[in-house]
C-alpha positions, 0 to 999 in steps of 0.5 A: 177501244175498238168501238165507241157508242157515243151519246153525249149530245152534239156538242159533246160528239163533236169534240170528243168522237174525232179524238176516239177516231184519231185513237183508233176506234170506230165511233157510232154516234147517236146525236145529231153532230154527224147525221148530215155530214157527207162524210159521215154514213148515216145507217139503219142496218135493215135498209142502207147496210152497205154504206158503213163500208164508206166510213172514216171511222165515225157512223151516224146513227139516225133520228129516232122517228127516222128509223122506224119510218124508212125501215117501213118505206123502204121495202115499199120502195124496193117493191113498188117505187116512192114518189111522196110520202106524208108523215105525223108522228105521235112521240112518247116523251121518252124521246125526251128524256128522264125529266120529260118522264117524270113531268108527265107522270108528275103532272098526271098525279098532280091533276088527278088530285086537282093541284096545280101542275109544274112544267118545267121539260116542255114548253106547255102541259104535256099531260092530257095534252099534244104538243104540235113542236118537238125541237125548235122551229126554224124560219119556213115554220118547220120544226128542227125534228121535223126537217131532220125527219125529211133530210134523214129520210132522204139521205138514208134511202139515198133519194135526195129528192124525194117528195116527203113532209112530216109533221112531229107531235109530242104525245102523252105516252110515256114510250114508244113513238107512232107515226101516220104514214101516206104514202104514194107510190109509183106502181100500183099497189094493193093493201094485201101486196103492201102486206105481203111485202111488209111481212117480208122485210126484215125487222118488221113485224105486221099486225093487221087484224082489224077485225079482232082489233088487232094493231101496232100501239105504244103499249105492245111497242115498247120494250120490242126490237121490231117496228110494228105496222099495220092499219095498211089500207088503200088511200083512193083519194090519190093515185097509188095511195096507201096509208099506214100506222107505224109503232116502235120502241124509240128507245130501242129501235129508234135509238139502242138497238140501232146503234148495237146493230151497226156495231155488230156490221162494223164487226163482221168486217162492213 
């Protein structure tokens, strides 16, 4: 095999990718097994092409709620400079698997009939519920998703210290992550150059019509290749501040479709 798209889980990847590798495929790798690894290139095609030309035959490919965040960022950066960046994520328990799908459809059904709800996929009730843990919690009291968020960020970009901290929330969605992203730059920037600048940038789709109620949601998300954006406003509580509302098919984007992308890189000789 030329390509292998692999998805079996860290522990699987790790044995299994370096023997596809040793027999002469190129491995892109969708757990979390490579991710970090220095060696290893951690690609989202529309922002860090040029780093699958370092490859040793594994490519990485990122976190979900990563991939929709800095394919928005990033033309930012380009344009006006990052200095901190804020983020929370609304994630849909898609991310979580078949069983957290099934949970919450069983858990609505069951609750609307007033039966007694079973959980089994998360920790609590995820119907009619937010969950502020996703993955386990480490000792400075983050998050695993959450610290993937930062480190991915930071790698991908290749801004090892950029200021960033994120906050990961599962929500009662079925698909489609959100995310709420502040966003300090170091050039002045305006709602409308933010706007110009996004709609530019490959991959990316602006809705931004407040006035006909007009934004990115998880319903109009899903099943698109694109990352949505919009609520893109000036933040005047700090200097060059913007806020925006991120939406993306997790599965897709966040997932897939990212994954098919760096193969075709890898095909065109990347």
């Amino acid at each position: 095999m030329d390509i292998v798209l692999s998805s079996p889980g860290a522990s699987v990847s790790l044995e299994f990718a370096p023997k596809a590798v040793e027999a002469g495929a190129v491995v892109i790798d969708n757990s979390s097994a490579f991710r970090m690894d220095p060696d290893v290139p951690l690609v989202v095609p529309e922002v860090n092409p040029e780093a699958i030309k370092g490859h040793k035959g594994i490519i990485a490919n990122p976190n979900c709620s990563t991939i929709q965040l800095v394919a928005v960022l990033w033309p930012l950066h380009l344009a006006f400079g990052i200095e901190r960046v804020v983020v929370s994520t609304y994630q849909a328990v898609s991310g979580a698997g078949r069983m957290a799908l099934e949970e919450l459809s069983g858990q609505c059904a069951a609750l609307i009939s007033q039966r007694p709800v079973e959980i089994k996929a998360f920790e609590h009730q995820i119907a009619f519920n937010v969950l502020p843990q996703i993955d386990v919690f480490e000792d400075d009291g983050y998050t695993r998703e959450e610290t993937k968020m930062i480190r991915e960020s930071r790698k991908i970009m290749g801004l090892p210290d950029l200021r960033i901290t994120a906050t990961a929330v599962r929500v009662p969605v079925m698909n489609a992550h959100s995310e709420a992203v502040n966003v300090q730059t170091l050039k002045p920037v305006t709602a409308q150059g933010a706007r110009e600048v996004l709609s530019a940038a490959p991959g990316l789709k602006v809705v931004d019509d407040p006035k006909e109620m007009e934004y990115p949601m998880p319903l109009s998300a899903s099943g698109r290749d694109e990352v949505q954006v919009g609520r893109i406003r000036v933040d005047p509580s700090v200097e060059n501040g913007l806020d925006l509302w991120v939406c993306a098919d997790n599965l897709r984007k966040g997932a897939a479709l990212n994954a098919v992308q760096i193969a075709e890189l890898v095909v065109a000789g990347l």
